[in-house]
N, C-alpha and C positions, 0 to 999 in steps of 0.2 A: 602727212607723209604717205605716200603710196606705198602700198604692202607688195606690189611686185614691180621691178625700176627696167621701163618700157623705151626711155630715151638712149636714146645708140651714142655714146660716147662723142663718137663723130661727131655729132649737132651740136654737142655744148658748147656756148661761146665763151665759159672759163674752166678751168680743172675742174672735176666730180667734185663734190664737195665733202663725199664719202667712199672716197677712196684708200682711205688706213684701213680701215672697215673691209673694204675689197680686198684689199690685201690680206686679212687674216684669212678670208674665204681661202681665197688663192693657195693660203700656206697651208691650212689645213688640206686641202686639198695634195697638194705636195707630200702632207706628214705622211697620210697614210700607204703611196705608191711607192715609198724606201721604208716604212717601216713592215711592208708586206716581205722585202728580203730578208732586214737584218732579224725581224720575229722570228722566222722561219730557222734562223742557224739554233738556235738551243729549243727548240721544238725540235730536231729533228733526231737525237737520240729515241726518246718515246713516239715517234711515229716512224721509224725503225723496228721498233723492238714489235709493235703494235701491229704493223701492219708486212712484216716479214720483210723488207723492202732489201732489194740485195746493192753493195754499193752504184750501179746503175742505174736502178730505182731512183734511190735519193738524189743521184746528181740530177737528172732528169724532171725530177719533183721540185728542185732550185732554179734550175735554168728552165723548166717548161714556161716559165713567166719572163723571160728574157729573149726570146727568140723572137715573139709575135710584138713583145713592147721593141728591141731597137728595131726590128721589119720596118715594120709598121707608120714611125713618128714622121716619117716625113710626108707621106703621102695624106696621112690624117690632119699633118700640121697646116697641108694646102687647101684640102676641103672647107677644116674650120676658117682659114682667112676666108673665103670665098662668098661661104652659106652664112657659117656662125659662130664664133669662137666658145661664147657664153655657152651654145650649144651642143660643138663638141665638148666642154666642161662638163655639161649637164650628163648629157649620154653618157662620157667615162665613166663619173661616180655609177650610174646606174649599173652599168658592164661589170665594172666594176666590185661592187657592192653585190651584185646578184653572183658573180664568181667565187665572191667569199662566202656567200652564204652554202654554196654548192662546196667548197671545202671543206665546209664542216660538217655537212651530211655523207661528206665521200669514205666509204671504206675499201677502199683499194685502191692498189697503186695506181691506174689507171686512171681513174676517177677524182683521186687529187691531182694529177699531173693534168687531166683537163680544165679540171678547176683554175688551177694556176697559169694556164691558156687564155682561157676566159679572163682572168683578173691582168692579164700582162696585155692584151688587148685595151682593156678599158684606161689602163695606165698611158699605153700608144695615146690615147687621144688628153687623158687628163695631162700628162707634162707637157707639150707644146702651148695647151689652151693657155695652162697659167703663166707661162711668162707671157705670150703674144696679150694677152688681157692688162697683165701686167704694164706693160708696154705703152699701148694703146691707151691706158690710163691715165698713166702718171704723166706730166710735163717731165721733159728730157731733164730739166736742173734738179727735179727727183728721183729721176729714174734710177740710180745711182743706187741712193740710200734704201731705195725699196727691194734693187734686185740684193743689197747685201743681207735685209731682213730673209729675204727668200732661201739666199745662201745657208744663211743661221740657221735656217728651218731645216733645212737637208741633215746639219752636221748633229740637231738635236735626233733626229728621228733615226738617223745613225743608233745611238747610244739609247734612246728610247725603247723602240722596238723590242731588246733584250729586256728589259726591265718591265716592262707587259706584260711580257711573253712570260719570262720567268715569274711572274706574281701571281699569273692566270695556273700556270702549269702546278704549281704547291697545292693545289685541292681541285684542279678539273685536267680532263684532257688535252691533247693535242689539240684539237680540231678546235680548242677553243679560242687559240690563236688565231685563227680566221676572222671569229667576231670582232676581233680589236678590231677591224677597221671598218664595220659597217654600222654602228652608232657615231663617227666621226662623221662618215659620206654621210651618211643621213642629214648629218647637220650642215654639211658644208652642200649638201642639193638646195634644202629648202632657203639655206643663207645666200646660197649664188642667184637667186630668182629677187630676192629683196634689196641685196647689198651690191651685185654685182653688174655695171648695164653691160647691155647688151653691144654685139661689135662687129664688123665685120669689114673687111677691104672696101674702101670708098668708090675704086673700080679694078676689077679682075675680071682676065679675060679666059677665058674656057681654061679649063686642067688639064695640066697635060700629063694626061692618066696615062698615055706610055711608058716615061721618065718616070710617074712614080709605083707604075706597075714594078719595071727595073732595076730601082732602087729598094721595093719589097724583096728580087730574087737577089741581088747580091748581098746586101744587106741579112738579111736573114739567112743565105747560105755560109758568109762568113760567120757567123757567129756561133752555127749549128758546126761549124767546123772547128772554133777555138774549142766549144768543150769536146766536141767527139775527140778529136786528136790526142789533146796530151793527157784525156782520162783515160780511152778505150784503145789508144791505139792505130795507127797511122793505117789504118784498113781500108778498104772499097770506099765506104761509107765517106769518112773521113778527106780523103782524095779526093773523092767525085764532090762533095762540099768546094774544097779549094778550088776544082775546075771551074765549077759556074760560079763560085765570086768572084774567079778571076775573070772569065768571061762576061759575067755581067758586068761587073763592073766598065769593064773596057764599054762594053756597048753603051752603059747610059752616060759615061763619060761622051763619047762621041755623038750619041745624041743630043745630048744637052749642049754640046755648042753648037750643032745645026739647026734648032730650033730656035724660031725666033722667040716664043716664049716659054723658056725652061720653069718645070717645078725649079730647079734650084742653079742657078748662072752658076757654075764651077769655075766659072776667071773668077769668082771673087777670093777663091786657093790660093792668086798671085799676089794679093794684099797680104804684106807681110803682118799685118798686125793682127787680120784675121786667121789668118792661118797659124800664127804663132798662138792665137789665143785657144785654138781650137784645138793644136798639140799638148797645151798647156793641160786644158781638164781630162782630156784623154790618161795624158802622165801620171797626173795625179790621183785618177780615181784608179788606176790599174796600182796605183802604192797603197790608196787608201783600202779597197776592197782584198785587196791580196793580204795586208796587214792583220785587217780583222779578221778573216777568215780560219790567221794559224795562232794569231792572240785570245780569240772565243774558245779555242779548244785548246790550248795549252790554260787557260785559267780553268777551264770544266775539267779535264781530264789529268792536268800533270799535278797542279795546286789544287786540288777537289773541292772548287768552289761551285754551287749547285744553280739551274739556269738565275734565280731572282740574282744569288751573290757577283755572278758573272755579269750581269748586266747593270749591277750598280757602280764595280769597277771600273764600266766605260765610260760612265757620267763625266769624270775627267776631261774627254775629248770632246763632248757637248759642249761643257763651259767654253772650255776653251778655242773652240769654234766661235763662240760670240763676242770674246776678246778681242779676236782676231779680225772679225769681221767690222768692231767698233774701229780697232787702227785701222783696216784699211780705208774706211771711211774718210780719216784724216789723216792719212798719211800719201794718199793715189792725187788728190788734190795740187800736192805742196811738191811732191818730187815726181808722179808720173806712174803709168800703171808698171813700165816697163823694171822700176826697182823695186816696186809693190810685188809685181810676180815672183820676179826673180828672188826675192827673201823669201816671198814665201819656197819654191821649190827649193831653195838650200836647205831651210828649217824640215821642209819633208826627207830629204834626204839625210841630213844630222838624224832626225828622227828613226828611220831604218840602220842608221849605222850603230845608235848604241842599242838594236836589238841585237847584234852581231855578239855582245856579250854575254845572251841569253846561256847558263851552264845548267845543271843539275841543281844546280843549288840557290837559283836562284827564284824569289819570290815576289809578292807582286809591288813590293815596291822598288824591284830594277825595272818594273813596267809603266812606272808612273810619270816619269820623266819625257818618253818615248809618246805616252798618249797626249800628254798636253803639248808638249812639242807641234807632232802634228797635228792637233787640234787647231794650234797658231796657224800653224801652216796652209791650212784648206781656210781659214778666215780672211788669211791675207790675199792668197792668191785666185782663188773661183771669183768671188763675184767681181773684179775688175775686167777677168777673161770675159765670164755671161755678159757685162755691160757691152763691152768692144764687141763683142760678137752679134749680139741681138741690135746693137745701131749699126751694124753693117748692112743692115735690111732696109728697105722701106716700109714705111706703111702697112701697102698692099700685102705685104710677107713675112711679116710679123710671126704669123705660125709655122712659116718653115724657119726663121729664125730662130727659135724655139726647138724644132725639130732638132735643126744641126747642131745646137750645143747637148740637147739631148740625148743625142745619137753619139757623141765623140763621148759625152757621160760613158753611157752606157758601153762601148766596146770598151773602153779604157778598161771598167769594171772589169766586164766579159773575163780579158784578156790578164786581169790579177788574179781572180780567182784562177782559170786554166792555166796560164803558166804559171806561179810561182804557189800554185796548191797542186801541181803537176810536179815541180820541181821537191818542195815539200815533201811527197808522198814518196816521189825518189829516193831523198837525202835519208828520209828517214829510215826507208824501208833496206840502204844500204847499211845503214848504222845499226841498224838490229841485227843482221848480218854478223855482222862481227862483232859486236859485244854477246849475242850466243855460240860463237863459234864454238864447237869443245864441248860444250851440254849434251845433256841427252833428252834433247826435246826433240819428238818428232817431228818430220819434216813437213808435215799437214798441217803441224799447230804452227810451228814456224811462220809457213805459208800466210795462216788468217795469221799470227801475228801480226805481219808485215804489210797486211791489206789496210790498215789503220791504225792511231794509237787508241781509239776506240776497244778496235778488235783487239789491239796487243795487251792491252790493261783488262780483257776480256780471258782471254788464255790466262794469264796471271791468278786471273779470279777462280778458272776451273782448278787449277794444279790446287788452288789451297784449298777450296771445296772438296776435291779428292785426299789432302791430307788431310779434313776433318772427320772424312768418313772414314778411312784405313784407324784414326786414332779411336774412334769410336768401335771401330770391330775388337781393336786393341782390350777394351777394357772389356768386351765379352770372350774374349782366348779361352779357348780350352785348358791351355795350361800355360803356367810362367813363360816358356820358350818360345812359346808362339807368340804370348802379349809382346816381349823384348824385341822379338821381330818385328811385328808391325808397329811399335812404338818407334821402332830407326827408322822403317818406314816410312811413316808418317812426320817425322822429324826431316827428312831429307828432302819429302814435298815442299814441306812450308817454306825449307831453305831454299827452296828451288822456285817456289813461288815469289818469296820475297826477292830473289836474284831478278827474275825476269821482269817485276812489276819496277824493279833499278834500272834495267835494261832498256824498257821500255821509255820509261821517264828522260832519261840521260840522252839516248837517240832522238824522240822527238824532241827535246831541247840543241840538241848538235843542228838536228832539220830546219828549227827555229832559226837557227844564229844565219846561218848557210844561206837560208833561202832569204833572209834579211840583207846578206852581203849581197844578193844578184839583186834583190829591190832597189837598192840604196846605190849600184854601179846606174843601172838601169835608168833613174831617178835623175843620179847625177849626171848623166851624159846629155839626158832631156832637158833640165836646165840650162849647161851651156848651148844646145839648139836651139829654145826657144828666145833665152836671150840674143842670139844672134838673129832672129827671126823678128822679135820684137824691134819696134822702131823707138831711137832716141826723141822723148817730147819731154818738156819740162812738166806740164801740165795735165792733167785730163782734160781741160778745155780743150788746149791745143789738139790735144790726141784727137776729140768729139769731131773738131773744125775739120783734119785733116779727113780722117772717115767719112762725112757729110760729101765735102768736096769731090774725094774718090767716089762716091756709091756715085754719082748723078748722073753717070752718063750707063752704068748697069740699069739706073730706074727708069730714065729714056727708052731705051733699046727693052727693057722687059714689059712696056706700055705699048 
């Protein structure tokens, strides 16, 4: 057996022979580029506290890795068809892997947020490589079953990453979260050189580094726009983002139908099945990411389960990603992808609707229902979308295949977190509002209350801190009359403490349910669009034939 696999997929005259084997690469490779976000959410209390970080900081310490990965994937998705895929694979983990290691030595804000630059870069090239590898591997009557294994892989690393993170954090730092993911790449570098061949477009004609120049500036200015916006505020900044996405965009739209060979055909938009597939993961991961985002901090902050217990709690939604993704295995076959999707985006949408009863009083198992629910939900519906999307491609394009479902991934995401952790911070910051209406809390503390329930369970903490020291002056009084004093004193904190740590709790649950109701409207309108977008086939064969027949005159005209 050869210790490093030299033959180019392309040449073999039957399937790889070790191709399961590639596919773990591949998934490992995957694990670690989503479990670099979802770690990041319960690390980021202690690299807060740790490193001063004011809420601009931290958003910018989350998205710093999201700007340069959606930028990026398509322009990187076309180099790897061209040159390398196995290649660009290689090079990510490495960008990759040396970004995390730079996060962990980083002590400042600055300094992580580059870090996470660096690691959102190497991600741009590792997502595209592995499905195009993937692709290019598997015979199409597998293809199927492999991209669902990949699916799975996304839904675990979801619920993983918190579970790391939280195991890591109980006896080491922040920063240790970083390392999670550079003993994995290590293994999935040296695994990709032995397990994985080598690949690349059979023939590709010059890049058209224009197009993917333009699809870097629109691309990455909308995205720099979803978070600046509904965090910071509709400013300069903010604007001038939405100018040139919208300008960009227009320009490499109209360049890419004047060129005779586009980074990426956009008539392939008109194919209802693509284009429905690609609204499809978009919808979903803007429910999915938005989801977690105010379920991670309603179980740390409102249920006081600490980062390991919060991220055991989401294991739920792992499983049940894999359920989900075993039906749709056997269920896209027999009725078609179009009723495979569409259960799934209803079950997402049920899903968001019985967060809507989220109260004060409720515990984590009114949450259990809601995670496995959408657990089903992303099993059933993603990898039939990845499939139909990725055989929308040729060959030759395999990695901007890849790209574009990567890229609709990723703004979907973008666009959960900033609207509906925008909307969130709103609802909530109005419901504190008036459940302290009438207090005598000053309007500073108000203020940070209302900056987060982080900050508001924070103020809470000071007021009783403050009652424990008036109580303790109490028992040093000079005399009776003075202790009685500071003893109601101190009595009147605590009540005042425990008021506001109700207040707080009760509000970010109102925030919960509210911003759950716009998820689950949101969700549901995207479902009846994609079902109408989706075309009637009995079959995924059928579906396969029809796509085939559609692409051949894009893969003509793009040769």
């Amino acid at each position: 057996m050869r210790l490093v696999m030299t033959e180019p997929v392309e040449k073999m005259e039957r399937p790889y022979a070790r191709r399961w084997w590639a596919l773990l690469v591949l998934c490992l490779s995957l694990l670690i580029i989503v479990m670099a976000n979802t770690a990041l959410t319960v690390a980021a209390p202690d690299m807060t506290k740790d490193l001063g970080l004011s809420s601009a900081d931290l958003q910018w310490v989350i998205d710093g890795y999201t700007v340069p990965y959606a930028a990026l994937m398509l322009l990187l998705g076309a180099i790897g068809d061209k040159y390398s895929r196995r290649g660009a694979l290689v090079l990510g983990l490495l960008v990759f892997g040396g970004g995390a290691v730079f996060g962990y030595l980083a002590d400042s804000a600055a300094t992580v947020i580059a870090a996470r630059a660096v690691m959102g870069v190497g991600a741009a090239l590792i997502m595209p490589a592995t499905l195009s590898l993937l692709a290019a591997t598997f015979p199409r009557a597998e293809r199927a079953k492999a991209i669902t294994l990949w699916t799975a892989t996304a839904g675990l690393a979801i619920a993983a990453g918190p579970v790391v993170a939280g195991a890591l954090l109980r006896d080491h730092g922040w920063s240790s979260t970083f390392l999670i993911n550079v003993p994995i790449a290590a293994v999935a570098l040296v695994a990709a050189f032995v397990l994985v061949p080598p690949s690349k477009a059979g023939h590709h004609d010059r890049i058209d580094y224009v197009g993917g120049l333009l699809s870097v500036l629109w691309t990455g200015a909308l995205v720099y726009m979803i978070i600046q916006g509904p965090h910071f505020g509709w400013g300069a900044k903010a604007v001038t983002a939405a100018v040139i996405a919208g300008a960009g965009l227009v320009a490499f739209v109209l360049w890419e139908l004047r060129h005779p060979r586009p980074i990426l055909d956009v008539r392939r938009f008109a194919n209802r099945r693509f284009a429905g597939s690609n609204l499809a993961v978009a919808l979903f991961f803007l429910a999915v990411f938005g989801a977690f985002y105010f379920l991670t901090q309603h179980l740390q902050f409102v249920l006081g389960y600490d980062a390991l217990q919060t991220g055991v709690r989401m294991l739920p939604l792992a499983g049940a990603v894999f359920v989900g993704s075993a039906l749709t295995g056997w269920l896209t076959p027999r009725v078609g992808m179009k009723w495979t999707v569409g259960a799934g985006m209803v079950l997402g949408t049920m899903a968001l609707a019985l967060l809507t009863r989220v109260d004060t009083g409720s515990t984590y198992g009114d949450f259990l229902a809601p995670l496995i629910i959408l657990g089903l939900a992303i099993g059933l519906a993603l990898s039939p979308c990845t499939d139909a999307i990725m055989g929308a491609f040729p060959e030759s394009e395999l990695g901007v295949g890849g790209a574009v479902n990567d890229t609709s991934l990723e703004l979907g995401g973008s666009l959960g977190i900033a609207i509906l952790g925008s909307l969130l911070a709103t609802s909530y910051g109005n419901h504190l509002g008036d459940a302290t209406a009438g207090s005598k809390l000053p309007p500073s503390a108000l203020d940070t209350a209302q900056d987060s329930v982080g900050a508001g369970y924070a103020v809470a903490q000071g007021i009783a801190d403050k009652a424990h020291q008036v109580a303790a002056q109490a028992a040093h009084a000079s005399s009776p009359q003075q202790a009685a004093q500071l003893k109601q004193q101190a009595g009147e904190l605590a009540a005042g403490a425990r008021q506001m740590a109700d207040a707080v709790g009760s509000s970010f649950s109102d925030a919960v349910a509210h911003t759950s109701l716009v998820g689950a409207v949101v969700l549901g309108v995207g479902t009846v669009l994609v079902a109408l977008l989706l075309p009637r086939h009995s079959t995924a064969a059928q579906a396969a034939q029809v796509t085939e027949a559609e692409k051949e005159p894009a893969d003509t005209s793009a040769r």
